[in-house]
C-alpha positions in Angstrom: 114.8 -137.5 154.9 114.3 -136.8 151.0 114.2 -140.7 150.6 111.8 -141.7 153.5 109.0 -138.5 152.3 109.4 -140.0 148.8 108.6 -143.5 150.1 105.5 -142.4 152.2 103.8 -140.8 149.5 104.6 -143.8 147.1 102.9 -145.9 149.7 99.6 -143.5 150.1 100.1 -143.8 146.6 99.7 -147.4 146.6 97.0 -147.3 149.4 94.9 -145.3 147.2 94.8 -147.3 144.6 94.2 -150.5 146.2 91.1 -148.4 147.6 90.5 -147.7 144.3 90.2 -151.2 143.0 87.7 -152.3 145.8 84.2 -152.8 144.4 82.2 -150.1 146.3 78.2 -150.7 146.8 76.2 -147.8 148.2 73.3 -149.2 150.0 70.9 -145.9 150.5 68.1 -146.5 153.4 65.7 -145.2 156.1 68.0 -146.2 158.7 66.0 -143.4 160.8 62.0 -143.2 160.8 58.9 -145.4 161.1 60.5 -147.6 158.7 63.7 -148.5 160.6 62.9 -151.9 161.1 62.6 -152.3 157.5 65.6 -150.9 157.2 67.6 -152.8 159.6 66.3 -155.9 157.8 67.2 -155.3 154.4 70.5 -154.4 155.5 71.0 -157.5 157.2 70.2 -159.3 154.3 72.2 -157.0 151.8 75.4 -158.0 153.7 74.2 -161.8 154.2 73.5 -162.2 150.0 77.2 -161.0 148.9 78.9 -163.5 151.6 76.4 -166.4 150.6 77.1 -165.4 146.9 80.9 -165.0 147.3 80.8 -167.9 149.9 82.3 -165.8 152.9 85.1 -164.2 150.6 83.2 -160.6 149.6 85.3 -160.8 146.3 83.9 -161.4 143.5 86.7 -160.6 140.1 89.3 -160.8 142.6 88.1 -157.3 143.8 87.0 -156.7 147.4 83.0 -155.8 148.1 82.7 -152.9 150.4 79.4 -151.7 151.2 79.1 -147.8 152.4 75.4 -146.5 153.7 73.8 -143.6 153.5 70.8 -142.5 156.1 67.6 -141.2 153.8 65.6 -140.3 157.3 62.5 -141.5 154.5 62.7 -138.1 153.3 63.0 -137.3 149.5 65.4 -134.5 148.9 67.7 -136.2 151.3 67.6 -139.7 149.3 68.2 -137.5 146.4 71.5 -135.7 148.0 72.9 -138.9 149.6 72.6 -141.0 146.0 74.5 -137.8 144.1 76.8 -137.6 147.5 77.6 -141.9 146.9 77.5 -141.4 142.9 79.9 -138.2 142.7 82.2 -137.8 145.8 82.1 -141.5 146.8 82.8 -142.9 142.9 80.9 -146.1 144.4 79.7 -148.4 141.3 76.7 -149.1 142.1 73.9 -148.5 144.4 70.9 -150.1 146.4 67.5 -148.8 148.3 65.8 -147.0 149.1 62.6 -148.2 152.1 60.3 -145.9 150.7 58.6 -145.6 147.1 58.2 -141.3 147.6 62.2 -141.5 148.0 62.8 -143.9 145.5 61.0 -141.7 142.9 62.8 -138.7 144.3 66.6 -140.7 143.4 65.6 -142.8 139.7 67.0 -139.1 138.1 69.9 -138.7 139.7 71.1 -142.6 138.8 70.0 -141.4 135.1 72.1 -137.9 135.6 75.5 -140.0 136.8 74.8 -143.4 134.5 75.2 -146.0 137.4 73.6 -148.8 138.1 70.1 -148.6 141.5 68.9 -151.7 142.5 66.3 -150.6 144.1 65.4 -152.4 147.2 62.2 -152.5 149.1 60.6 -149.9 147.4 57.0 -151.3 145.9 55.3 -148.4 143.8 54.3 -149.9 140.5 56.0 -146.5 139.0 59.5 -146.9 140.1 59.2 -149.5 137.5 57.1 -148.0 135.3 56.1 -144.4 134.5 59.2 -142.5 136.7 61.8 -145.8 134.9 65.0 -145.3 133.7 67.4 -148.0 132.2 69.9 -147.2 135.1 67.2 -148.3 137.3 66.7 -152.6 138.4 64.8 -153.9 141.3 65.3 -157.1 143.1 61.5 -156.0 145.4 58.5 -157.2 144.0 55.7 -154.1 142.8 52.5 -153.1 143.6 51.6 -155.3 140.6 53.1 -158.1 141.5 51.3 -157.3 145.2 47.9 -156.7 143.5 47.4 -160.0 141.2 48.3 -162.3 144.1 46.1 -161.0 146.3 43.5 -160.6 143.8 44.0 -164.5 142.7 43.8 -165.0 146.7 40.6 -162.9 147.0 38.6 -162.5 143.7 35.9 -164.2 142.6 32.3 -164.0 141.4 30.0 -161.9 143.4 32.9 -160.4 146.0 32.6 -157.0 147.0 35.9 -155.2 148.4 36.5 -151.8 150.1 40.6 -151.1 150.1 41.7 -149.0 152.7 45.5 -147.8 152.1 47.8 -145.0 153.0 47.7 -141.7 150.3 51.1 -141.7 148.7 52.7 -143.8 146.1 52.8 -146.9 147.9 48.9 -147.1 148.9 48.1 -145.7 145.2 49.7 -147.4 142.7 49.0 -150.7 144.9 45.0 -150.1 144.7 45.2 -148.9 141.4 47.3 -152.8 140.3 44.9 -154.4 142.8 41.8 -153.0 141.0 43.3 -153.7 137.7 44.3 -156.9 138.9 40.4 -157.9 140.2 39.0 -156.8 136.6 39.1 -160.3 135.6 38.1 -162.2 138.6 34.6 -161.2 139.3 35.1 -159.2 141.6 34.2 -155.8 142.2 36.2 -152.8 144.1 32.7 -151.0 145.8 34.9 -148.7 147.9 38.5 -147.0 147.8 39.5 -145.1 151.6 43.1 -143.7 151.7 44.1 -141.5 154.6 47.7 -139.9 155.7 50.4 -142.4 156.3 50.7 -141.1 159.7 47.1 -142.3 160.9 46.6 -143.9 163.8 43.0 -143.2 164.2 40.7 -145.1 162.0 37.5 -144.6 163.2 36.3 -142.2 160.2 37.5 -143.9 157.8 36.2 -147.1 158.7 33.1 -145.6 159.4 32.4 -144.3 155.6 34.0 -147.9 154.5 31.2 -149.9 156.6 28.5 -147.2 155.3 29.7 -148.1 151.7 29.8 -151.9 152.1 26.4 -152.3 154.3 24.3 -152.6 152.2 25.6 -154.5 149.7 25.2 -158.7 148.2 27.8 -161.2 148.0 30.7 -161.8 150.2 32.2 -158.5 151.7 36.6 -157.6 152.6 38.1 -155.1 153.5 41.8 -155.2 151.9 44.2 -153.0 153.5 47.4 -152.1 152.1 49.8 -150.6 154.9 53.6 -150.1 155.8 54.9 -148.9 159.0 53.1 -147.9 162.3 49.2 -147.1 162.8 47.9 -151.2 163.0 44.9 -150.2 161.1 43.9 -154.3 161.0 43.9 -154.2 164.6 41.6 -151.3 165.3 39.4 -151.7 162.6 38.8 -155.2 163.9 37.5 -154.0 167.3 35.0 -151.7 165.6 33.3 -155.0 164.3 33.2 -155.3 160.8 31.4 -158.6 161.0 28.3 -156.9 161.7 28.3 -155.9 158.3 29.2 -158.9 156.9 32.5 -157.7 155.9 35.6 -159.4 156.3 39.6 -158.0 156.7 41.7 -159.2 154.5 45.0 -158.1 153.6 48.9 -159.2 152.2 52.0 -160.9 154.0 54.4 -158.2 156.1 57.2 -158.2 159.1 57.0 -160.6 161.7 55.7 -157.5 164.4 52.7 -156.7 162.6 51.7 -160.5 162.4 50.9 -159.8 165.8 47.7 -158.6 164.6 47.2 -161.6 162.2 46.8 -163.8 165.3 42.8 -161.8 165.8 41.8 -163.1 162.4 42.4 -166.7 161.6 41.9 -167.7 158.1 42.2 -164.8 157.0 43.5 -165.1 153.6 45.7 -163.2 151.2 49.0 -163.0 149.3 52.7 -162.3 150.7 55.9 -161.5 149.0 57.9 -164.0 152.1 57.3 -165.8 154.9 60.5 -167.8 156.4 59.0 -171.2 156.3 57.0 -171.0 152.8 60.0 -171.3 150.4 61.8 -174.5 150.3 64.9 -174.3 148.7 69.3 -174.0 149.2 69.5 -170.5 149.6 66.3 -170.0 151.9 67.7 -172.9 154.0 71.0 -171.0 154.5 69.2 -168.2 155.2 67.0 -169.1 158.2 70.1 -171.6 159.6 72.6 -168.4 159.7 70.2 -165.9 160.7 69.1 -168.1 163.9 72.5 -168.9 164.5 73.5 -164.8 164.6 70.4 -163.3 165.9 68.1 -165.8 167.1 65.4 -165.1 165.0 63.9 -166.0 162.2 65.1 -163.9 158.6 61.7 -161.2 158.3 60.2 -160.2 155.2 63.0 -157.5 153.9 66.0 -159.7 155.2 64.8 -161.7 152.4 64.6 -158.8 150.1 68.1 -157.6 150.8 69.5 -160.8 150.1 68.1 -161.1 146.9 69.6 -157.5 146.2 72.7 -158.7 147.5 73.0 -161.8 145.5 72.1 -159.7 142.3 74.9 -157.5 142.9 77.5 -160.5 142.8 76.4 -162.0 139.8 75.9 -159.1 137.7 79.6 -158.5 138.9 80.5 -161.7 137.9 78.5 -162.2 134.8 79.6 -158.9 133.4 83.2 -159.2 134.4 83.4 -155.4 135.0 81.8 -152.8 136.8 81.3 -150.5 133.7 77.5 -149.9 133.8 76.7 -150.3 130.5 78.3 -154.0 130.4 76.2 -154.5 133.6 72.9 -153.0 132.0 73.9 -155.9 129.9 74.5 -158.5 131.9 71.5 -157.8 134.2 69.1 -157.4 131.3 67.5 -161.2 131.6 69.4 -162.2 134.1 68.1 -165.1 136.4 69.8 -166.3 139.7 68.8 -167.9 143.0 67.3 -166.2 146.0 65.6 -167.2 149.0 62.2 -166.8 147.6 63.8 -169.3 144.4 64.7 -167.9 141.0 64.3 -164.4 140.3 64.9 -163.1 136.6 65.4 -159.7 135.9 62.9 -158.5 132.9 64.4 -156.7 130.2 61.8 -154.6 129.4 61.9 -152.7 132.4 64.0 -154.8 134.6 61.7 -155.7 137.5 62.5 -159.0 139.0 60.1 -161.7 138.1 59.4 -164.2 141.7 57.7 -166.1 142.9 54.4 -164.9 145.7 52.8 -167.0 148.4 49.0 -167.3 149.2 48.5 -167.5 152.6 46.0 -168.7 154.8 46.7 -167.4 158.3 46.5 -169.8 161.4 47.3 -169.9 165.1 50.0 -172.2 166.3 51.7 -172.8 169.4 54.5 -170.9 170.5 54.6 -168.2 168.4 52.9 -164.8 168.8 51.6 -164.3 165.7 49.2 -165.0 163.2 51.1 -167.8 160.8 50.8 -167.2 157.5 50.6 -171.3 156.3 50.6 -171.8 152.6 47.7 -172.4 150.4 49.0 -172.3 146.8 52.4 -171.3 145.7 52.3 -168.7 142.9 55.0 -168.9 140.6 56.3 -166.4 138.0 54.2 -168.1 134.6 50.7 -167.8 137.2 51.0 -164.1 137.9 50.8 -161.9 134.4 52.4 -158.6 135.7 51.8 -155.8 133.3 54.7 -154.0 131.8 54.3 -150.2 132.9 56.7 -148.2 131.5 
């Protein structure tokens, strides 16, 4: 009896500590909220970028990849609790997310506090990168910056007059803040700035003081809009009739669903972070192949995203040889590697990943829905001079 208790705790033992050795990634999301689907994507794509980088094995050092998640519900202190819950009770190595820039800015302390390693992943606001930075903190998304002097190279120009019209949190801020910043060079001029709750779903007042702004005014007229989640501001704005001003909608790429509302405006033009058939490369081909072979569909704009997260993770893994963060700070600092979207390379200087954006012109084609986003330039790294924020 003695004898056979001894052997079952030698073999919990050993249980544990082949637990131990696995490679633990926390990946830290809006699973629940307005940005589910963006949620559900980058997941996706999380899981799809370690099997393409380990080639189906989820081992990279001879250690196994396991992948935990944690719900933020988009809501700040709870982001903040589940990365201290992964980082402390859950000993996981590193971390990726969140979907939303407010909780994003809510978790960079806590990865500062515990010394590991977020890869943050969708989360845009120029100051996740920037102001609110920490060493601890990488991200594989492009910023607001990034955002703002595509679009503005898609849009500016001598004698162009824009209104922006964009949610009022972190997100719509620091990305009209870039965008105006962005524009300074171009010619063109920002003559209005709108920003209303991100909850909005009626636009009618503030597309009302946007016309009243814009009416009067010389030169060639947009309307850029800068939105996530619900509310189709594009849409309803559109069937008040801007035209009759002379002003134009304009705005950057986004998921698949709200290209719906790209079909009403065709060449419309503007900049987008992905758009499955732009890129033209190995890993974007494996990407769209497997994800119509699994789900039918084409990889969306954050499946893309979470890849590139996911591939990160496996060769800062690799390249470092360790999972001791300050060997990965290390190994990450610089660091280039392949993505669907091509090369990425982390910047040392505040460690946002360098890509390349698409300018779009959008046209209506047969059998699909939406408005396509076809390409008019491709905008690599050397053609967009991102500012260094931090």
């Amino acid at each position: 009896m003695k004898n056979s208790l001894i052997a079952g705790v030698v073999a919990v033992a050993a249980m544990a500590g082949a637990a131990s050795a696995d490679i633990t990634v926390a990946h830290i999301y809006g699973k629940t909220g307005p940005y589910e689907a963006y949620a559900k994507q980058s997941h996706v794509g999380l899981e799809m970028g370690i099997e393409y980088a380990t080639q189906g094995t989820m081992e990279v050092n001879g250690e196994k990849i396991v992948i935990i998640e944690k719900d933020t519900q988009l809501k700040p202190d709870i982001g903040k609790a589940m990365l201290e819950e992964a980082y402390g009770d859950d000993e996981v190595d590193l971390a990726v997310g969140p979907v939303s820039s407010g909780v994003a800015l809510a978790m960079l302390p806590v990865a500062e506090e515990y010394e590991k390693i977020l890869i943050v992943e969708p989360a845009v606001a120029d100051s996740i990168t920037g102001a609110n930075w920490n060493r601890y903190i990488f991200r594989t998304s492009r910023n607001s910056s990034q955002d703002a002097v595509a679009n503005a190279i898609a849009l500016g120009g001598a004698n162009v007059q824009i209104a922006t019209l964009a949610q009022d949190y972190a997100f719509g801020r620091d990305g009209v803040s870039a965008f105006r910043e962005a524009l300074a060079s171009s010619g063109a001029n920002i003559a209005h700035e709108e920003y209303v709750p991100t909850d909005t779903t009626d636009f009618t007042a503030a597309a009302e003081r946007i016309f009243t702004a814009m009416k009067d005014l010389d030169g060639e007229k947009k309307l850029f809009i800068i939105w996530a989640g619900g509310g189709n501001p594009m849409t309803k704005i559109n069937a008040m009739d801007p035209s009759r001003y002379g002003i134009e909608i304009a705005t950057g790429g986004n998921i698949l669903a709200a290209l719906k509302a790209y079909k009403e405006l065709p060449g419309m033009e503007g900049a987008t972070y992905y758009y499955y058939e732009l890129p033209k490369n190995p890993v974007n081909d494996w990407l769209v192949e497997e994800h119509f072979k699994r789900f039918d569909t084409p990889p969306d704009f954050f499946t893309a995203g979470g890849m590139a997260a996911g591939i990160a993770v496996v060769e800062a893994l690799r390249k470092a040889g360790s999972t001791d963060t300050d060997e990965l700070i290390a190994a990450m600092e610089g660091m280039s590697w392949d993505t669907p979207k091509g090369t990425m390379t982390f910047r040392a200087e505040d460690h946002q990943a360098m890509q390349t954006m698409y300018h779009f012109r959008t046209e209506v084609q047969d059998g699909k829905d939406y408005g396509v986003p076809v390409l008019v330039r491709e905008l690599g790294i050397d053609d967009l001079p991102v500012p260094i924020r931090n």
